[in-house]
N, CA, C and O atoms as CSV, one atom per row, in Angstrom:
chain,resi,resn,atom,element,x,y,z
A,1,UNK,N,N,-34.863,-13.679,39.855
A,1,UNK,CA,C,-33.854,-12.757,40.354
A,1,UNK,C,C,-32.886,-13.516,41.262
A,1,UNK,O,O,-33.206,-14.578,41.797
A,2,UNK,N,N,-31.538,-12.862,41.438
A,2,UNK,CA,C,-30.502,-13.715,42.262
A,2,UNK,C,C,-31.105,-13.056,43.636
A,2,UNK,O,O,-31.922,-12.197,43.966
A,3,UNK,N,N,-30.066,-14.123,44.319
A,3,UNK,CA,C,-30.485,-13.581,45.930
A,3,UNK,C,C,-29.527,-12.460,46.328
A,3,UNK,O,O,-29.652,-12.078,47.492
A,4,UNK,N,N,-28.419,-11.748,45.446
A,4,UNK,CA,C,-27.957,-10.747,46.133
A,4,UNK,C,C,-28.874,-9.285,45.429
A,4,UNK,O,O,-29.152,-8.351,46.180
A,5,UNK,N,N,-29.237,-9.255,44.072
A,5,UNK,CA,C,-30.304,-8.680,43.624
A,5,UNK,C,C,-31.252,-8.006,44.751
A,5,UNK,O,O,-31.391,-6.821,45.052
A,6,UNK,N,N,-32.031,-9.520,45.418
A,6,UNK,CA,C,-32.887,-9.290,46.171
A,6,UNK,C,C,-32.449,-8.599,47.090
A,6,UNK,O,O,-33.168,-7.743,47.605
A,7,UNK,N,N,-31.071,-8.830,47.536
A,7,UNK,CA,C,-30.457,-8.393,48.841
A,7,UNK,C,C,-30.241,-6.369,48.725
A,7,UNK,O,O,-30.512,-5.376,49.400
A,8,UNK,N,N,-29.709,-6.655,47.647
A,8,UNK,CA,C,-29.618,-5.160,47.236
A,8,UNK,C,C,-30.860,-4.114,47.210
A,8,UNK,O,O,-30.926,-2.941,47.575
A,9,UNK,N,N,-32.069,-5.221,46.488
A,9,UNK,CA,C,-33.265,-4.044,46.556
A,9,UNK,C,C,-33.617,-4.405,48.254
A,9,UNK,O,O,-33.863,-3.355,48.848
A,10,UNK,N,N,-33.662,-5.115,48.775
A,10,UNK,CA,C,-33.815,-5.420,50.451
A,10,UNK,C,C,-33.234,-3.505,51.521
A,10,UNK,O,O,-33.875,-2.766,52.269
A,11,UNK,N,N,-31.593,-3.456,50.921
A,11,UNK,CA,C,-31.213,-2.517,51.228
A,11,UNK,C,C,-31.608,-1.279,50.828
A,11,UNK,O,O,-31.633,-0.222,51.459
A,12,UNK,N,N,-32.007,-1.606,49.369
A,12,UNK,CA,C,-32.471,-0.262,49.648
A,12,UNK,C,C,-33.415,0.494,50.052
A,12,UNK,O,O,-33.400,1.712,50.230
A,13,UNK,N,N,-34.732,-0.694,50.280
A,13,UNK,CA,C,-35.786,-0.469,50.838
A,13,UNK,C,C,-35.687,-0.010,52.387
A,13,UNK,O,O,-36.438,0.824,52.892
A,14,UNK,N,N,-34.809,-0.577,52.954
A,14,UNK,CA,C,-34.447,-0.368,54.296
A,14,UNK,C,C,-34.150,1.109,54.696
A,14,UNK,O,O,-34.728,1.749,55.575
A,15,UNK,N,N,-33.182,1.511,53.920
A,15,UNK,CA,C,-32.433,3.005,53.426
A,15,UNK,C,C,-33.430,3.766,53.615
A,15,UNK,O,O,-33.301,4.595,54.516
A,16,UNK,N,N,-34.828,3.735,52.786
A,16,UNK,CA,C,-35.834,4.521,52.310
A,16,UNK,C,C,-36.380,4.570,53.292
A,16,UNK,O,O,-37.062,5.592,53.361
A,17,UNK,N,N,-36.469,3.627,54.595
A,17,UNK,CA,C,-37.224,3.479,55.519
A,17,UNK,C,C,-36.500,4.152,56.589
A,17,UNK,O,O,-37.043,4.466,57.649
A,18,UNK,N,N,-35.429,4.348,56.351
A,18,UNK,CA,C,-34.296,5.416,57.364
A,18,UNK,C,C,-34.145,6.953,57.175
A,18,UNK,O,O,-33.765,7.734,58.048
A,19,UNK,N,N,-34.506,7.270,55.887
A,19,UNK,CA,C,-34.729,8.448,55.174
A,19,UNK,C,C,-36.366,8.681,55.558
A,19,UNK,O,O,-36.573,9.662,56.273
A,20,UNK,N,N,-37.400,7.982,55.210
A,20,UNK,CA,C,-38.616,8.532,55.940
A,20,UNK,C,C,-38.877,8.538,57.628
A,20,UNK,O,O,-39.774,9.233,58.105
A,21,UNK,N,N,-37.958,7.655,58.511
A,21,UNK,CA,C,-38.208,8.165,59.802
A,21,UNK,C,C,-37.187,9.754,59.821
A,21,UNK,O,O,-37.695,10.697,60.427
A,22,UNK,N,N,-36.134,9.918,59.317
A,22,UNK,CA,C,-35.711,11.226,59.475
A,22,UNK,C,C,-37.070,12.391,59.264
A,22,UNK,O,O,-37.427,13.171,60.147
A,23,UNK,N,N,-37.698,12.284,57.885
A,23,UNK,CA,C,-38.009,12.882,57.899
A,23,UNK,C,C,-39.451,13.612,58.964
A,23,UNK,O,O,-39.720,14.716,59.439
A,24,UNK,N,N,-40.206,11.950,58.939
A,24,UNK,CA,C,-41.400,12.463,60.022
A,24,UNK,C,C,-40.426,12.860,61.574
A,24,UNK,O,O,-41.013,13.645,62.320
A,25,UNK,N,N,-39.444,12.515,61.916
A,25,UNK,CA,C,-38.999,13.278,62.843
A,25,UNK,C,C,-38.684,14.734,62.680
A,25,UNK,O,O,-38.554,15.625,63.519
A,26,UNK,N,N,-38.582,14.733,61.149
A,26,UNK,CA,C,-38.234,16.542,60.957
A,26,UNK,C,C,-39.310,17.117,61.226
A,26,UNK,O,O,-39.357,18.000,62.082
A,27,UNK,N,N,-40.652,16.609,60.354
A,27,UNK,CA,C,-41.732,17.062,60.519
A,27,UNK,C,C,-42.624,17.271,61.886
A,27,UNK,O,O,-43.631,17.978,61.923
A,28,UNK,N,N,-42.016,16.439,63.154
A,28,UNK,CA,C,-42.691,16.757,64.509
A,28,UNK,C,C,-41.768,17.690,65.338
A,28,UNK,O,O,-42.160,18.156,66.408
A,29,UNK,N,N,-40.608,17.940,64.862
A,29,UNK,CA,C,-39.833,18.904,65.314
A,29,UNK,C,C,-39.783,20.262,65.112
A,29,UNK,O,O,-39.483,21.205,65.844
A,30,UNK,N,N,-40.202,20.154,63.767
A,30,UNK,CA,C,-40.973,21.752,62.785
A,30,UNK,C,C,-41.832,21.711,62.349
A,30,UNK,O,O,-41.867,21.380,61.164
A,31,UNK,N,N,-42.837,21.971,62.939
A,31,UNK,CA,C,-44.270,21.619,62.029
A,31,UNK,C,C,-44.518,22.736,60.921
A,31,UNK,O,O,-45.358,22.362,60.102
A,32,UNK,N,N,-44.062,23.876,60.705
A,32,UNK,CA,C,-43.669,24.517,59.448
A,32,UNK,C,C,-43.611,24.180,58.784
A,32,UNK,O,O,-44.380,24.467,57.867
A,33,UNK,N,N,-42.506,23.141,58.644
A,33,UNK,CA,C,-42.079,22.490,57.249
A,33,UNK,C,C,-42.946,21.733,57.085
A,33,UNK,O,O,-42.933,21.489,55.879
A,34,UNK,N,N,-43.730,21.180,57.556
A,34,UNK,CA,C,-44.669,20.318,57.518
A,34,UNK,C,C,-45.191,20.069,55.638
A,34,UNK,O,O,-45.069,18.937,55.170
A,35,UNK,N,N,-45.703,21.144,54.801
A,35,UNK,CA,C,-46.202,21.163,53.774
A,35,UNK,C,C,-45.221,20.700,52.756
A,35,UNK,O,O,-45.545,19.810,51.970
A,36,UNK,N,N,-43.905,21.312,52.716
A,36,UNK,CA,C,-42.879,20.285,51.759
A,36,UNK,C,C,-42.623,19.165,51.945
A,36,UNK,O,O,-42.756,18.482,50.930
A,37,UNK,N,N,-42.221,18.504,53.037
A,37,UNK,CA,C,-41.556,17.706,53.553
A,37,UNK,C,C,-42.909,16.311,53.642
A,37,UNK,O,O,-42.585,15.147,53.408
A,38,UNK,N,N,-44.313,16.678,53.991
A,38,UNK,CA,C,-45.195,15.755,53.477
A,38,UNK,C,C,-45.496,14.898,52.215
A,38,UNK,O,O,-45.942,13.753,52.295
A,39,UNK,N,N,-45.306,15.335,51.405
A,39,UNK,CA,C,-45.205,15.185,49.889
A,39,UNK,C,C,-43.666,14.141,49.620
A,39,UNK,O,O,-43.635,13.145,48.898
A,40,UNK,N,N,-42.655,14.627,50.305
A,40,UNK,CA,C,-41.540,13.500,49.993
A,40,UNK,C,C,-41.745,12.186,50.891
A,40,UNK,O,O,-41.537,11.041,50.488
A,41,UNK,N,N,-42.368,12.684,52.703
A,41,UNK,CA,C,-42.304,11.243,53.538
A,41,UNK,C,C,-43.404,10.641,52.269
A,41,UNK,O,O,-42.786,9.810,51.603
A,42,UNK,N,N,-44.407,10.770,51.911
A,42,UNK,CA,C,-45.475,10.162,51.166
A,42,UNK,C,C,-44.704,9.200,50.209
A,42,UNK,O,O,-44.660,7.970,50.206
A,43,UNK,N,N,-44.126,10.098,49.418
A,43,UNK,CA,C,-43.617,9.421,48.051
A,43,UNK,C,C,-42.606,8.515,48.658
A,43,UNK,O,O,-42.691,7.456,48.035
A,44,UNK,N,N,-41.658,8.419,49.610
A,44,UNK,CA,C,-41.015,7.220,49.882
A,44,UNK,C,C,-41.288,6.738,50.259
A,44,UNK,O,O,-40.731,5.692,49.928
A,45,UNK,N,N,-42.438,6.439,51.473
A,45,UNK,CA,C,-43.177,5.142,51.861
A,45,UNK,C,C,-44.014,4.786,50.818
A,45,UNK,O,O,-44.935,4.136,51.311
A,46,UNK,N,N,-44.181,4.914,49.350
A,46,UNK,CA,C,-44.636,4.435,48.636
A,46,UNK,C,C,-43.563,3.254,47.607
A,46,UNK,O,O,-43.781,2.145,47.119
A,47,UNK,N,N,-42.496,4.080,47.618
A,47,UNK,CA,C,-41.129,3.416,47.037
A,47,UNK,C,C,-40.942,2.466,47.894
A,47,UNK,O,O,-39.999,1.765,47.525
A,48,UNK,N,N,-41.443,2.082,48.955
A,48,UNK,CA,C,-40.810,1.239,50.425
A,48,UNK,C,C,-41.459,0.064,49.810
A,48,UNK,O,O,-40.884,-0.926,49.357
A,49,UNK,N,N,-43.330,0.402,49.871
A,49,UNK,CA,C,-43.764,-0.585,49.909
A,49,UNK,C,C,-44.062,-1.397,48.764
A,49,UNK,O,O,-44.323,-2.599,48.821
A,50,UNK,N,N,-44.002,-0.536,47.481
A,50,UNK,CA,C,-43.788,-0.832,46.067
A,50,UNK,C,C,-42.143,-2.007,45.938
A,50,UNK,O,O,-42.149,-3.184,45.576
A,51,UNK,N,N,-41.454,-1.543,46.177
A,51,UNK,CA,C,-40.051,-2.516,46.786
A,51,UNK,C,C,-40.530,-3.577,47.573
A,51,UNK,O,O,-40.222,-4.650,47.054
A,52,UNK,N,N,-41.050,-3.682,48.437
A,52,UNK,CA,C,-41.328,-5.258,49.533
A,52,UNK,C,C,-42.433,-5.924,48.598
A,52,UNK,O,O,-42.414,-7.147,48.457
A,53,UNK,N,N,-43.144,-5.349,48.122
A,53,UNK,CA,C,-44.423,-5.781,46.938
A,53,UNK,C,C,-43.272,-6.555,45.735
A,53,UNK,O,O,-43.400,-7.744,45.442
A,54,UNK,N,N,-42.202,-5.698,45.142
A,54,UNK,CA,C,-41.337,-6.587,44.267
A,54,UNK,C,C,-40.747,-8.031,44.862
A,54,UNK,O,O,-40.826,-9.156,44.367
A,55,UNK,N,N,-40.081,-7.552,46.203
A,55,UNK,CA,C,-39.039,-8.165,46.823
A,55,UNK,C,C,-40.279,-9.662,46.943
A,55,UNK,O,O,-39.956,-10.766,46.504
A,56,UNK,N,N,-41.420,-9.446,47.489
A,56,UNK,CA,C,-42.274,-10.698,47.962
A,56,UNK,C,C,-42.930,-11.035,46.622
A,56,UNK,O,O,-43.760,-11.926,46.799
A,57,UNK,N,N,-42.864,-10.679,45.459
A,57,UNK,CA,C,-43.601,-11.397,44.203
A,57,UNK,C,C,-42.319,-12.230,43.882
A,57,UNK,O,O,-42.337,-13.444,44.084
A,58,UNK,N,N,-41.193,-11.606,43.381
A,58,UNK,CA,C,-40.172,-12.199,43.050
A,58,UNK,C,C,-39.222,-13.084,44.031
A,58,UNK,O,O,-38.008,-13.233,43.889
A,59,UNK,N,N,-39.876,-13.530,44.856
A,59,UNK,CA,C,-39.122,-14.759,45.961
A,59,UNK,C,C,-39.766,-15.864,46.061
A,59,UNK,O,O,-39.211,-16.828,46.589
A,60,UNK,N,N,-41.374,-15.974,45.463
A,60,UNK,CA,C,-42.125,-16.534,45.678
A,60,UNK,C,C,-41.623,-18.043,44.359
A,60,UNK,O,O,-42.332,-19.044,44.267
C-alpha cells in the first residue's frame, strides 16, 4: 500500500475514534439511550481496531 493510502485509512480510523468518544459521552449524559447507542459505540471501536490491525500488517 502507498503511504497516503495508509494516511487516509490512518484518518479515518481517527474519525471513528471521534465519533465513538461522542458517543460514550452521549451515553453518560443519557443513560436512556444507553440501549441503542451501545450497539453502534461497539461496532465502531471494532472498525477502529480492525483499521490499526490493517494499518500495522500492511506497514510492516
Amino acid at each position: 500500500m502507498t503511504l497516503p493510502t495508509l494516511l487516509l485509512i490512518l484518518l479515518f480510523g481517527i474519525v471513528m475514534l471521534l465519533i465513538g468518544v461522542g458517543v460514550l459521552a452521549m451515553l453518560l449524559s443519557r443513560p436512556a439511550w444507553c440501549a441503542p447507542f451501545a450497539g453502534a459505540l461497539a461496532a465502531m471501536m471494532l472498525v477502529v481496531t480492525i483499521t490499526g490491525l490493517l494499518v500495522d500488517a500492511t506497514h510492516r
